[in-house]
C-alpha positions, 0 to 999 in steps of 0.5 A: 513543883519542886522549883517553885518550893524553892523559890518559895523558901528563897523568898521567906528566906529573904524576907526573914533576913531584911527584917532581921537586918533592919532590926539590928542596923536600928540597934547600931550592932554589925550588920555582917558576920566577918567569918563569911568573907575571906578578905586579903589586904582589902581584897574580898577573895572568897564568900563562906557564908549562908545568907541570902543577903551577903552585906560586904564589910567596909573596907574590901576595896576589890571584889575578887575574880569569882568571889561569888560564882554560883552562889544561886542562893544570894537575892542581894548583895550591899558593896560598900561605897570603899569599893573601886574594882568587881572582878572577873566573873565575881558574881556569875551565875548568881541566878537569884540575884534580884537588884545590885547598886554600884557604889559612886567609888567603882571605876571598872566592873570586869568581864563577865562580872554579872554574867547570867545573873537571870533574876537581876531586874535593877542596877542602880548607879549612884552619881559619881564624877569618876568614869565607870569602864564596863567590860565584855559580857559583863551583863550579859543574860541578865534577862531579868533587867527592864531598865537601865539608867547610868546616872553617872559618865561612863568610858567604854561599854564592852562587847556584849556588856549587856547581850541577851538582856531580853527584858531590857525595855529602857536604855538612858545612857547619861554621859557628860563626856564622850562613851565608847560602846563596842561592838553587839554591846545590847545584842538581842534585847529585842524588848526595848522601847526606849533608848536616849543616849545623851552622851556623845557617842563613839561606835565603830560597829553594831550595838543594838544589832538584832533588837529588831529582829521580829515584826513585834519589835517596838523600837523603832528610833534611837536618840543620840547626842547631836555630836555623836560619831556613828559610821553606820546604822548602830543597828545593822552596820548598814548604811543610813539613809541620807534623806530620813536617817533610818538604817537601809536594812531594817528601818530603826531611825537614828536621831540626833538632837541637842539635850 
């Protein structure tokens, strides 16, 4: 009972703060207060603030190892497009966190930088022709998160980036160049239906290893690029089959084609 009143007063809370953020974003005023942020030569260290929407200042080029950590408060955060680096564990355990969009100029999101972020249900990705480098657990336990559509060429995908993102039912990855995606990069997300991967994919290990753990798993192919370089099933590790392509453990068909 008491979880659900605050969840309540969360939501008005939000609700209070967008409308408030329309208004003055219409009447050309800042949108944030300076004195939340504790900001070093464009470094955002520390978050002070009380506001369920924190809207970081233009300018902060890095968000800082554990800027955000904890604050289960925070329903969104607007980063500004000067933005390149989100720091280790910068938002870990932000648990009302509701969506996040990654601005084009991003170019590493660090370890464990959403980790455990549980009502994260979008990331949106703008286009940008620079690669993005997404570290180990970064998404991790985002259990919240149905969709995930990169939109823009990304490097490398770390070890368990997006494990135990239960929810997960669609993957696009759309890279125009090749991605390297490590090993258990979306462990147990057992929910997914969908996944195209139009890059051309490099994977020594395992990414997708446990999705299909249960008899109730819809999953049952994954679309590569035709180039990709896949040593076993991305499912299992065990080997394909030479004739129908699918993993000899569990039977997700892997396919190949041109996009």
């Amino acid at each position: 009972m008491k979880s659900s009143k605050v969840s309540r007063q969360a939501r008005y809370e939000y609700e209070k703060s967008m409308h408030d953020l329309k208004k003055i974003s219409r009447a050309g005023i800042c949108i944030y207060n300076p004195s939340d942020f504790v900001v070093y030569a464009g470094v955002l260290k520390r978050y002070e603030g009380a506001s369920v929407i924190a809207h970081i200042p233009h300018g902060v080029v890095e968000i800082a190892d554990g800027a955000f950590t904890g604050y289960d408060k925070l329903v969104e955060v607007v980063i500004p497009d000067t933005v390149t680096t989100i720091g280790e564990k910068a938002f870990c355990g932000c648990t009302s966190i509701e969506r996040i969009n990654i601005p084009a100029n991003v170019t590493s999101i660090k370890y464990k930088a959403f980790y455990g972020c549980t009502a994260l249900r979008k990331i949106g990705f703008e286009k940008s022709n620079k690669s993005l480098y997404i570290e180990d657990s970064a998404f991790q336990l985002c259990s919240a998160l149905e969709t995930l559509d990169t939109k823009r060429d990304i490097e490398y995908i770390g070890k368990q980036a997006f494990a135990e993102c239960f929810s997960l039912k669609n993957l696009f990855l759309r890279n125009k160049d090749q991605i390297f995606i490590d090993e258990g990069a979306f462990r147990n997300c057992n929910a997914l239906v969908h996944t195209e991967i139009y890059s051309i994919v490099s994977a020594k290990y395992p990414f997708l290893d446990h999705c299909r753990t249960s008899s109730y798993s819809r999953l049952r192919r994954v679309t590569f690029n035709k180039r990709s370089y896949l040593k076993n099933s991305v499912c299992c590790g065990a080997p394909l089959s030479k004739m129908t392509k699918k993993c000899r453990n569990c039977g997700l068909k892997h396919i190949k084609r041109t996009f």
